[in-house]
Each structure stands twice: as C-alpha cells, then as structure tokens.
C-alpha positions as CSV (number, residue, x, y, z in Angstrom):
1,X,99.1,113.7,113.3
2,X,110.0,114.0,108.5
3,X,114.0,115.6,107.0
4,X,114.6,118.2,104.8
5,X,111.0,118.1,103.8
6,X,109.8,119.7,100.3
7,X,107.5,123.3,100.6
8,X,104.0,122.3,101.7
9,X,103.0,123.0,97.9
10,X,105.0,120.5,96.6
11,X,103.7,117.6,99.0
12,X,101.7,115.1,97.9
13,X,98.5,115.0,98.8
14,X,96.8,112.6,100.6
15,X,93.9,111.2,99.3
16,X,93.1,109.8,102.7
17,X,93.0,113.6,104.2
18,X,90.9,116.8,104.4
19,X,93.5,119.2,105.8
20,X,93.0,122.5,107.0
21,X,96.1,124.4,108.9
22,X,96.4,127.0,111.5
23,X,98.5,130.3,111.0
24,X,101.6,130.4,112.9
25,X,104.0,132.9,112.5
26,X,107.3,130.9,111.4
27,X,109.3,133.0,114.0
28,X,107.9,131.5,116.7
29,X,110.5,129.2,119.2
30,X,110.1,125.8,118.8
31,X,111.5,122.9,120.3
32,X,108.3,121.1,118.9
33,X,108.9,117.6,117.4
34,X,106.2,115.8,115.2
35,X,105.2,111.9,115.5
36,X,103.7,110.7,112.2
37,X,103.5,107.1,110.7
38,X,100.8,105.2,109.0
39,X,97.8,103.8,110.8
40,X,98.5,101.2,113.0
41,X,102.3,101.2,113.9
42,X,101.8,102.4,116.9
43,X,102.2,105.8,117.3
44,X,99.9,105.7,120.3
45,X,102.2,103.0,121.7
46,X,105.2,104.9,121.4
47,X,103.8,108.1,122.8
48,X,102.6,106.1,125.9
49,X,106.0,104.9,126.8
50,X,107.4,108.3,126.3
51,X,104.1,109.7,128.9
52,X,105.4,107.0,131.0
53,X,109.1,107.4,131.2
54,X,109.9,110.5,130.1
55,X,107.1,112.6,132.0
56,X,109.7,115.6,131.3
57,X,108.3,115.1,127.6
58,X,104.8,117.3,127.2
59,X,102.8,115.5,125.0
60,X,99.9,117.3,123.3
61,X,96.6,116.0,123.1
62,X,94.5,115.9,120.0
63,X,90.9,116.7,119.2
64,X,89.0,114.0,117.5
65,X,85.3,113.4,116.7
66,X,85.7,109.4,116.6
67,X,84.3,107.7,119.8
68,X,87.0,105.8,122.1
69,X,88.6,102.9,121.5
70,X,88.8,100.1,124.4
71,X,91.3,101.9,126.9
72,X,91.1,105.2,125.8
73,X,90.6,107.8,128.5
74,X,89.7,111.5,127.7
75,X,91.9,114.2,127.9
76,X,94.6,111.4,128.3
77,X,95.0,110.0,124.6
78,X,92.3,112.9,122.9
79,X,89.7,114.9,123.7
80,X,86.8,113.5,122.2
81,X,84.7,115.7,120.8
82,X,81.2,115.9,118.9
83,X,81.0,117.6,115.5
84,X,79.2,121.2,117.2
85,X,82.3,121.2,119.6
86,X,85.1,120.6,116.6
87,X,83.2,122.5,114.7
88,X,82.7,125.9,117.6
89,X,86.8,125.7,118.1
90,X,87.3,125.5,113.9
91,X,85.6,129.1,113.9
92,X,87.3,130.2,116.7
93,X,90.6,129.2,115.0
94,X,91.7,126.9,118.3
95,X,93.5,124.4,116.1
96,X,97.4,124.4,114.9
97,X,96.1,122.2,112.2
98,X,92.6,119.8,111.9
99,X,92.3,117.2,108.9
100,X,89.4,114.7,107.9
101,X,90.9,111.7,108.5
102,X,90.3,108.1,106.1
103,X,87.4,110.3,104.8
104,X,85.2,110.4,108.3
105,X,86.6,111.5,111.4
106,X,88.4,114.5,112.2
107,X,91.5,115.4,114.4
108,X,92.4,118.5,115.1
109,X,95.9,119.9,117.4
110,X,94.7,122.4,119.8
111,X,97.1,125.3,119.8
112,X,97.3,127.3,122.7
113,X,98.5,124.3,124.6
114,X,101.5,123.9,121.7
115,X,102.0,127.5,122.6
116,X,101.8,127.6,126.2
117,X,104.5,124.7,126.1
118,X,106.8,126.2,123.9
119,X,107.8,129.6,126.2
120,X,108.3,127.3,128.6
121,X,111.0,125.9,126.8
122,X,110.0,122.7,127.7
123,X,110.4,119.7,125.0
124,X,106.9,119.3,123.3
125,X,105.7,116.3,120.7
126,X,102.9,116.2,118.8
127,X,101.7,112.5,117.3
128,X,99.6,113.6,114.3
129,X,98.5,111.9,111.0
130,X,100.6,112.2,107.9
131,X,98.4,115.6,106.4
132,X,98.6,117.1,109.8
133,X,102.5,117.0,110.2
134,X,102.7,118.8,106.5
135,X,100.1,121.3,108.2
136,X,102.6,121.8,110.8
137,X,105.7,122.2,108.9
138,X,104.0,124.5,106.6
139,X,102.7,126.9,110.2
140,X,105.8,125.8,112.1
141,X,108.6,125.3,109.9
142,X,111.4,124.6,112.6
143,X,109.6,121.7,114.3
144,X,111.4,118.5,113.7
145,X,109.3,116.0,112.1
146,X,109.5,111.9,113.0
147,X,108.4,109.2,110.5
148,X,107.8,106.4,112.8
149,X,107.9,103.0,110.2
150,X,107.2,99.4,110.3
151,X,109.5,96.8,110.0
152,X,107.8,95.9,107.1
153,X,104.2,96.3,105.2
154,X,103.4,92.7,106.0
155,X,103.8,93.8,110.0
156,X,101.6,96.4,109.6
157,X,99.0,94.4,108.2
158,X,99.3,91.9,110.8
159,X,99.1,95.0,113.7
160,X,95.9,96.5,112.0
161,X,94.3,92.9,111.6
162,X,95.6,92.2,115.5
163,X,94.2,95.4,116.8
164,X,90.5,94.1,115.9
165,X,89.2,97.6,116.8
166,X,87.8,97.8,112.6
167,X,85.5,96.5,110.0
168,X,86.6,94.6,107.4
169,X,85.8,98.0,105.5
170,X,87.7,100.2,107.7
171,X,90.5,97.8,107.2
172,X,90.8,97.8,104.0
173,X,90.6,102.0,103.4
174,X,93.1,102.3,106.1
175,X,95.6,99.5,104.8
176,X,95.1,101.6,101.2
177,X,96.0,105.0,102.6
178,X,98.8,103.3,104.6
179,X,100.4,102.7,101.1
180,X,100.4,106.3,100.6
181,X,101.8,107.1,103.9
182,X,104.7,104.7,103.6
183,X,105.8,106.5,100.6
184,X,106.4,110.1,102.0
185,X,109.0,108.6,104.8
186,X,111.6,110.7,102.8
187,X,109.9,114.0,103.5
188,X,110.6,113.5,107.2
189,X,114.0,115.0,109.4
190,X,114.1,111.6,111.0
191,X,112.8,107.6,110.0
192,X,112.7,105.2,113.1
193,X,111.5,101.6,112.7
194,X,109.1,100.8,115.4
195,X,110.5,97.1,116.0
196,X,110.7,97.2,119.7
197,X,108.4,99.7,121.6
198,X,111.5,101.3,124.5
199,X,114.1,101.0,121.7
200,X,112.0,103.1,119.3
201,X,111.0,105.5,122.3
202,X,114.5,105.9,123.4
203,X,115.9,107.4,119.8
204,X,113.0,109.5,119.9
205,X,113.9,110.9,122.9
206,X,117.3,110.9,122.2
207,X,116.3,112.8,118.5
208,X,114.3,115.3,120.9
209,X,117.9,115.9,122.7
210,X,116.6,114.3,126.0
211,X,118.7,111.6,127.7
212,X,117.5,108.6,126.8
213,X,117.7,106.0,129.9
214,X,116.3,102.4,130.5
C-alpha cells in the first residue's frame, strides 16, 4: 500500500486484492507520495531507512489484521489490529483506503493522520500495496505514486524464499500475485530499482524534493 497513471476505471484489477477506498475531495493539498512494489522488495526496508535518516519525512502507519512478524513493533511498522477493530474504523469511514490483501489479511491507511500531515505542509509517504495506491490516486489524485522494483524476478524470489516468514503456500500465492504487480510499473509517476537499500532511499527522497544526503 506510479506516472501518468490511467483513471482508476481503467486499472487492472488485482486478483490478489479486495479494495475499498475512502472519499477525498480531489482539491485537497498534497504533498503525499505513495510507495508500492510487489511483496517482498522491501518496501519496509526502504521506509525504515527513510524513518531513520530522513526523520523530516512523516511516514504513515497502516492498519493490518495479520499478526507481527519477527521485529515488528506496533504503532512503529502498523497498527495491528483484530477484525472487530478494522472492522469499527471501516464504519466509521477512518480509512483513506483498506484492501484484502493475497485474499486474507487486510490493510487499511488511517486518514486523519494523512490529513493532519498534509496542512502541515510537511512531506508525507505512504507504503501501501499495489490496489491501495490505485485507491489513493483515485481519492487523491495529486499524490505522486512510486513503483519500487526488483532488480529482477529471480531476486525477488530469492528475498521472499530468504525472508522465511511464509509457508510454502503463502509463497507461492504471493510469488503469483507478484507477477501481476510487476506488470503495472508503467502506471506509476516514478520506477526505482531497489538494488541497494540508501541508494534506492536517497532518489526517493530526492523524488519527494527533500535533499538527499549520505
């Protein structure tokens, strides 16, 4: 959770995804920029280096009903959630956009933080799943959307085998909607290959219009 992007209506779908977006006025400011990539290529990674040297960044922090993975702290890389809580802030429409992700989970954006971050004027990115940065175009449609890539599909087999943190199942769905994923690079604003962790951090930042620095 992309370029001159098609309407949301002519997106793909994807099959992986359950995806249900917030209303946002498209006047509203942005300076909002949107991480998205498939599973494994480490989006997470990426954000953490920008939480750790770019702290002038504001990163939002998702929703999700999946339990942590080793490392994981809450309310640092999500909120974790059970369904009766996702489900109490679906109904009070607290989410920019929410998605079932790989057909279990679900992530969700809460968007009064987004907001809040926004007026301030302060740089804002959001690292989101492929359905939930088309949400976000479709509610926001002047935030700047980021494809983060691998250097190849054998890498990112490699990663998601490496990781260790799925079945043999889980694997193999996410390694099938990861083909999907791959394929809508060219509805993003910006493609950066994730082939060395600061490098790819830096023209992110740099994309964002913050100095990048070492």
């Amino acid at each position: 959770m992309t370029e001159a992007a098609p309407a949301d209506g002519d997106a793909k779908p994807d099959p992986s995804a359950e995806v249900h977006g917030g209303a946002v006025a498209a006047s509203t400011p942005t300076q909002l920029t949107v991480l998205a990539g498939p599973t494994a290529v480490g989006k997470g990674t990426v954000s953490a280096d920008v939480r750790a040297r770019y702290p002038e960044v504001w990163l939002s922090v998702s929703a999700t009903t999946r339990t942590p993975r080793p490392g994981e702290v809450d309310g640092v890389h999500y909120h974790f959630v059970d369904d009766a809580t996702f489900d109490r802030m679906v109904e009070a429409g607290e989410f920019l956009e929410w998605a079932v992700v790989h057909g279990r989970h679900r992530y969700g954006t809460p968007l009064a933080p987004v907001l809040a971050r926004l007026a301030e004027g302060r740089p804002a990115l959001l690292e989101i799943d492929l359905a939930g940065a088309r949400q976000v175009r479709a509610a926001m449609p002047d935030a700047r959307l980021v494809f983060l890539a691998p250097p190849s599909f054998d890498e990112l087999v490699r990663r998601l085998v490496g990781r260790g943190t799925e079945s043999e199942e889980e694997r193999a769905r996410r390694l099938a909607t990861a083909e999907v994923e791959m394929a809508a690079a060219d509805e993003f604003d910006h493609v950066i290959v994730n082939d060395d962790v600061q490098r790819a951090t830096d023209e992110l930042v740099a994309f964002m219009g913050v100095a990048a620095r070492r």
